[in-house]
N, C-alpha and C positions, 0 to 999 in steps of 0.2 A: 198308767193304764186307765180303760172306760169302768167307771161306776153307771150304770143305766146306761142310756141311750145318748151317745155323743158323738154326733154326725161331724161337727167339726171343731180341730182343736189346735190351737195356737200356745208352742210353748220356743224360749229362748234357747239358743245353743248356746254351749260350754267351750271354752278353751283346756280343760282338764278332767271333764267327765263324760263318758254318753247321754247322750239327751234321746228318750224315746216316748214319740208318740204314738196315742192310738185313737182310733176313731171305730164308730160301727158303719159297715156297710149293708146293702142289701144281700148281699152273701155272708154276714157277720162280721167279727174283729180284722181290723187292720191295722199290721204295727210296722211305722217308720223309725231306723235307729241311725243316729246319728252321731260318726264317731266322736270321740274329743281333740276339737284343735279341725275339723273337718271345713270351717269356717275360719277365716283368717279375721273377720273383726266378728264383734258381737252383732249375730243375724236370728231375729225372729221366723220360724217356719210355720207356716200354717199348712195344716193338712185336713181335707175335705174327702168326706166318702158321699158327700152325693153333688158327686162332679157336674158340672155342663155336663149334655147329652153328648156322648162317644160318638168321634164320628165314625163311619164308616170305611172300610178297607177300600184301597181304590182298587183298579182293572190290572193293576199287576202286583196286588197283591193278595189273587184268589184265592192261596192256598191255607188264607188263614181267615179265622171267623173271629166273629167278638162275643164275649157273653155278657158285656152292661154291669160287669163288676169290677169297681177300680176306685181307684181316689187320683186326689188330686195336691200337686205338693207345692206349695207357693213360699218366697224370701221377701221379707218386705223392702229389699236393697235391690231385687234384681242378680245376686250374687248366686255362683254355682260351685258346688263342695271341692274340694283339690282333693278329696281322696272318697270313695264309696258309699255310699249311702244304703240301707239293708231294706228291704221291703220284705213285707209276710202280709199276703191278704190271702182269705178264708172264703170258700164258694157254698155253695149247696149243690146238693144233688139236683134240686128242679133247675140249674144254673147250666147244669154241663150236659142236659136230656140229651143222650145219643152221642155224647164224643166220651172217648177213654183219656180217664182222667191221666194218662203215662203222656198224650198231644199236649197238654196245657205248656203254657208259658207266661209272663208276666210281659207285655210290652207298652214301650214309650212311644208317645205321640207327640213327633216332631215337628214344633209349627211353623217353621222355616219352607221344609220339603215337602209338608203336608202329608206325611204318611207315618205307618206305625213300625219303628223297629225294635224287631222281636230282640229282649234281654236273654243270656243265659239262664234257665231256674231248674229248682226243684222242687217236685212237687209229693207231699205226704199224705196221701191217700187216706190213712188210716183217721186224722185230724180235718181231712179237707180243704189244704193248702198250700199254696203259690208260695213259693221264694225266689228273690232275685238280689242284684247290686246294680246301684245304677250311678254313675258320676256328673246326671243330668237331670235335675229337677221340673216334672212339667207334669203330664195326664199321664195317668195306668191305667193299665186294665188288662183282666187275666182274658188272655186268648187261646186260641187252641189251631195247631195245626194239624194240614192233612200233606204227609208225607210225600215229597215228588219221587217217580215211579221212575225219573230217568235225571241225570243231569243237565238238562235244556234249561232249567230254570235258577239254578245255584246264583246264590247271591252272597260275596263277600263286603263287610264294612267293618270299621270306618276302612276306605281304600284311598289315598293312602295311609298306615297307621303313625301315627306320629308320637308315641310317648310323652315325647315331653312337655306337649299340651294337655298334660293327665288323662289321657286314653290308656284303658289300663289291659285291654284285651281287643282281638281279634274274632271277631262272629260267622260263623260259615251258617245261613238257612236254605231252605228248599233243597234238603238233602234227600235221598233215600234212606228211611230209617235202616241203621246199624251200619250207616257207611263208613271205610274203614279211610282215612284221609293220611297222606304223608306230605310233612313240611319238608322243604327243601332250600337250601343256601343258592345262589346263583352257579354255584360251581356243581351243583348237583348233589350236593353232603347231605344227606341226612338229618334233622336236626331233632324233629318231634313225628313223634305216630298220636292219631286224633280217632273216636269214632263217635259217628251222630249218633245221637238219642233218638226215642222213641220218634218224636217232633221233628226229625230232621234237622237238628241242628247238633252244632258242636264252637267249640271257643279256644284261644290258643291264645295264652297269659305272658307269649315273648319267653318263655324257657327252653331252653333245650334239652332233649335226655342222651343228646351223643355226645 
């Protein structure tokens, strides 16, 4: 945990314990947990709350804004977790002027595509903060979307999903909030009922409930 003001902090991962860091951001505390054995040799992480400057959303992806709160998650190997990794960062109120805090979400900026995609999260109002899981180490930052009013815009990834490259879920964004989603087998079976959150999103972890 931050004693005072520690914008960035570099500690060892564990083959048998959680290893968590934290750092202060300009929206306050941010804690990275990282499980035990989440690293397959022994890998240093650094993590940074006052990241390079965020970049910007591109042209298709209007429907979400950025609020300039985030960190930044660095391996000194280049290495990437084989199983989740837990994010908590902390906003202010002067952070989110004008969006409900029920839009927020935590997203990753992938420097391959050049673009940010939006993680599953939750958010604690009462505390003022972001949670998410990510199984890809690079830039955060808490975002906030604005709800699509119709399905022109729906965006599903990773497409294809492939598991066994440790993808651990299924992301539906630019949803209508409260949309009510049905997974389906090729055969037309039923397999999972899904509904988007306030943000227009929803996530499907490969379970079935039929």
């Amino acid at each position: 945990t931050c004693t005072g003001v520690v914008t960035m902090n570099t500690q060892p991962t564990s083959l048998t314990a959680t290893t968590e860091i934290s750092v202060n951001t300009q929206g306050g505390l941010a804690t990275v947990q990282i499980p035990a054995g989440a690293f397959q040799s022994g890998t240093n992480i650094t993590v940074s709350g006052t990241p390079p400057p965020f970049p910007g959303p591109t042209s298709t992806e209007s429907s979400i804004t950025g609020t300039n709160v985030g960190i930044q998650i660095l391996t000194d190997n280049g290495l990437q977790p084989k199983s989740p990794v837990f994010l908590t960062i902390q906003y202010r109120a002067a952070d989110i002027a004008g969006i409900a805090p029920s839009r927020l979400f935590i997203a990753r900026y992938d420097d391959d595509r050049r673009r940010w995609v939006p993680l599953v999260s939750s958010v604690d109002t009462e505390s003022r903060k972001v949670s998410s899981a990510t199984n890809h180490l690079s830039l955060f930052q808490i975002m906030a979307s604005v709800p699509a009013s119709d399905l022109e815009q729906v965006k599903v990834f990773p497409n294809p999903w492939r598991p066994v490259t440790g993808q651990t879920s299924m992301t539906f964004v630019n949803l209508p909030a409260d949309t009510n989603l049905r997974v389906h087998t090729f055969r037309g079976e039923l397999v999972r009922q899904l509904k988007a959150n306030s943000a227009g999103m929803a996530s499907w972890d490969g379970k079935n409930d039929y």
